[in-house]
N, C-alpha and C positions, 0 to 999 in steps of 0.2 A: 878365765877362758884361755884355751891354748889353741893356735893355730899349727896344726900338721900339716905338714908336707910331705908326700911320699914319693920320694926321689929313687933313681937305677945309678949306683955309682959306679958303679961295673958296664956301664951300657956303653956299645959299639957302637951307638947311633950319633951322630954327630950334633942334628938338628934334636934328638930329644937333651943331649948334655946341652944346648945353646939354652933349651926353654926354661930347665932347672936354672941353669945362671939366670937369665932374667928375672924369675920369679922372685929367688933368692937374694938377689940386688936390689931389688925394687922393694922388700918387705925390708931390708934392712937402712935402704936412705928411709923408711918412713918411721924405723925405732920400733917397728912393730916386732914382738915377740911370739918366736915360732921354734917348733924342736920338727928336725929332719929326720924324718925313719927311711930308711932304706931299706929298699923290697930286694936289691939283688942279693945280700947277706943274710935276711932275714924272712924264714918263707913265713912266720905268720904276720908280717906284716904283709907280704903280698897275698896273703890268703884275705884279712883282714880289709885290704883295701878293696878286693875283685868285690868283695862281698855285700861293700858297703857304699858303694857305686852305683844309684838307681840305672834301673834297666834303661830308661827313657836315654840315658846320656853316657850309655857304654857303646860303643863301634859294633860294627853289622859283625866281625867274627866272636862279640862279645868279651874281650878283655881288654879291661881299659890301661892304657899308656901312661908314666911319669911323664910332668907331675901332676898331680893331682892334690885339691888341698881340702882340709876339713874343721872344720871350727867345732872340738869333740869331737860328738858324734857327729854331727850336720853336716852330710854336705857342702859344697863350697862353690866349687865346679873346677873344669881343667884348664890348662893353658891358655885356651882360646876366651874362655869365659872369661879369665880373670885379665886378658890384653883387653879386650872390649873396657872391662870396670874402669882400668886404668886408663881408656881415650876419655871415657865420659867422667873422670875424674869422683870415681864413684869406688874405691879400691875398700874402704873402710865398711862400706855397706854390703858390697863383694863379702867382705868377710864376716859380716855381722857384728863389728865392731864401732863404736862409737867415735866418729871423728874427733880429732882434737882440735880446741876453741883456738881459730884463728885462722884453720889452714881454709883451703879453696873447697872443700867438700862441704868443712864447717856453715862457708857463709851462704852457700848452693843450698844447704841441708836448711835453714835459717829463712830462706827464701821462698822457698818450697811449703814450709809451714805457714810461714805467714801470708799467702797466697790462699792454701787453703783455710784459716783457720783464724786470720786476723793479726793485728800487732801484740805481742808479749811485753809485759813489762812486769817485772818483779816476778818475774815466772810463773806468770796468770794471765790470761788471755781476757783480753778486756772486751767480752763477744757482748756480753750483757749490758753492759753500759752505753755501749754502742746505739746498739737495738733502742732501748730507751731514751736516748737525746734524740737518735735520729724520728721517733714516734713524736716526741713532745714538739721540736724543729717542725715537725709536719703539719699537726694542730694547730701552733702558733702560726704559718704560713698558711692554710686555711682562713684565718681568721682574719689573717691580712689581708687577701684577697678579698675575703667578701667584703669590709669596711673600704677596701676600694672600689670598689664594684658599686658601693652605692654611695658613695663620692660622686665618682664616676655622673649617674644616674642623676643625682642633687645636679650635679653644672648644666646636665644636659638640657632637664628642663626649665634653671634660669636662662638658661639659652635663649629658647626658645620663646620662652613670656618675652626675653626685650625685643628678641625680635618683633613679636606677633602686636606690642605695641605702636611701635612707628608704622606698620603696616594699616592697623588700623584707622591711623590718622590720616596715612594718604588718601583711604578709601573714603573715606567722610569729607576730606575736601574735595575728591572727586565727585562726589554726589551733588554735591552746594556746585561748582562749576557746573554741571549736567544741569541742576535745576534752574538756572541763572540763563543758561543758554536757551533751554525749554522756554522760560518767559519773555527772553529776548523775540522769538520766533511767532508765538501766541499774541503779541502786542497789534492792536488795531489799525489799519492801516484807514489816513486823512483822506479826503472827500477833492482835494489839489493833490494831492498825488495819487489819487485813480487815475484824473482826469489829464494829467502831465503823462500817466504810461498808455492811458490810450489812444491818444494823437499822437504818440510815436509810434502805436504798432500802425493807425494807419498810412503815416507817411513811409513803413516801411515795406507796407502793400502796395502804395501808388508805384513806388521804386521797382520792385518786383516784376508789379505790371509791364512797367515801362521796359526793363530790361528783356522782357519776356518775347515780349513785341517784337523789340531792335533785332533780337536773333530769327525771330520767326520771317522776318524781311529779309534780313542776311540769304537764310534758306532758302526762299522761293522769289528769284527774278522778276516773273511772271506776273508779277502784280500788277493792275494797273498805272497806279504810279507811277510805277519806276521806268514804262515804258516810253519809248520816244516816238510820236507822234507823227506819223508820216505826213511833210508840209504837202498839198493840191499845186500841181504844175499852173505857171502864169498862161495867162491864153495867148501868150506872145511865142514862149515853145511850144505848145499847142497850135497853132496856126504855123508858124515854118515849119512845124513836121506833117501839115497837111499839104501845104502848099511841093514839099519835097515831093511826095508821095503823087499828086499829080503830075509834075513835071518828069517823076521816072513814066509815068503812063504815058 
């Protein structure tokens, strides 16, 4: 495969001579191999190029500008195409050539595959092998999971039995206590100790009583009792209050 390039060696344009030098510099630090035809010397190269220049990527007055590059027959694209391929370090596939093993396109190129497509080794794509460890991995994880799961499942309900043993022990001494208490309560009560609780309820009536009383006095003055008894005058002030009484007369 040969790369062309259709270069104006006769051109008065300053900026199209600048873009042939770059293109031309650029394909030769990379060792790449190219033959330069020249369209100002040679009109069926430029007849050749107008020609074979899709419409899509020729300029609105329709004739396209050096340089332009072509891999054969193929297309390439022009100046601008091929500065873009070279920021994205992408100049070899610009051209439809095979990067060479080492360079930066190379390990891009390397990376990009094995992104899509898997790791390479021995120049076979080990897509299949894969597939199948990672199936068989999965099963066997599966299986691990359920055996623990009913591990799992086994402790939970030894758990549970030891617990639910000492539980029921408490509950059965609690019974025997409850019932112990019941017959404590049920036991017949002595014929001396009727008669010891009921001479103290009555003396705690006489008390009652008696207190009852005390305040009920308190309350009302008026009692006979409590009143003071008017002593009968001697006939001795009884007579000098007679005796005054006629002498005022």
């Amino acid at each position: 495969m040969v790369i062309k390039v259709f270069l104006a060696s006769s051109s008065g344009s300053t900026a199209i001579k600048k873009k042939q030098q770059d293109v031309l510099g650029f394909l030769e630090a990379l060792k790449v191999d190219y033959a330069p035809l020249d369209i100002a010397c040679n009109e069926d190269n430029r007849m050749w190029m107008r020609e074979n220049v899709p419409v899509e990527k020729k300029p609105t007055n329709g004739i396209p500008l050096p340089p332009q590059i072509f891999n054969e027959e193929s297309y390439c694209g022009d100046y601008e195409t091929f500065f873009d391929a070279k920021e994205d370090n992408a100049v070899f596939a610009f051209l439809g050539l095979p990067p060479p093993p080492g360079s930066k396109e190379a390990k891009e190129a390397e990376k990009a595959f094995i992104l899509e497509n898997g790791p390479v080794e021995n120049g076979t794509v080990e897509i299949e092998t894969v597939e199948s460890e990672t199936v068989e991995n999965g099963t066997d994880d599966a299986e691990d999971e359920e055996n623990l799961e009913a591990e799992e499942v086994d402790e939970e309900n030894l758990d549970d039995d030891s617990l639910k043993a000492p539980m029921k022990q408490e509950e059965a001494q609690e019974e025997v206590e409850d019932e112990e208490a019941k017959g404590e309560d049920d036991q017949p009560v002595s014929e001396g100790e009727e008669d010891l609780g009921s001479e103290e309820e009555e003396e705690l009536r006489q008390l009652e009583a008696i207190v009852s009383l005390a305040f009920e006095m308190l309350k009302t003055p008026d009692i006979p009792i409590l009143r003071k008894k008017k002593r009968p005058q001697s006939r001795k002030k009884r007579t000098s209050s007679n005796s005054q009484e006629r002498f005022r007369m």
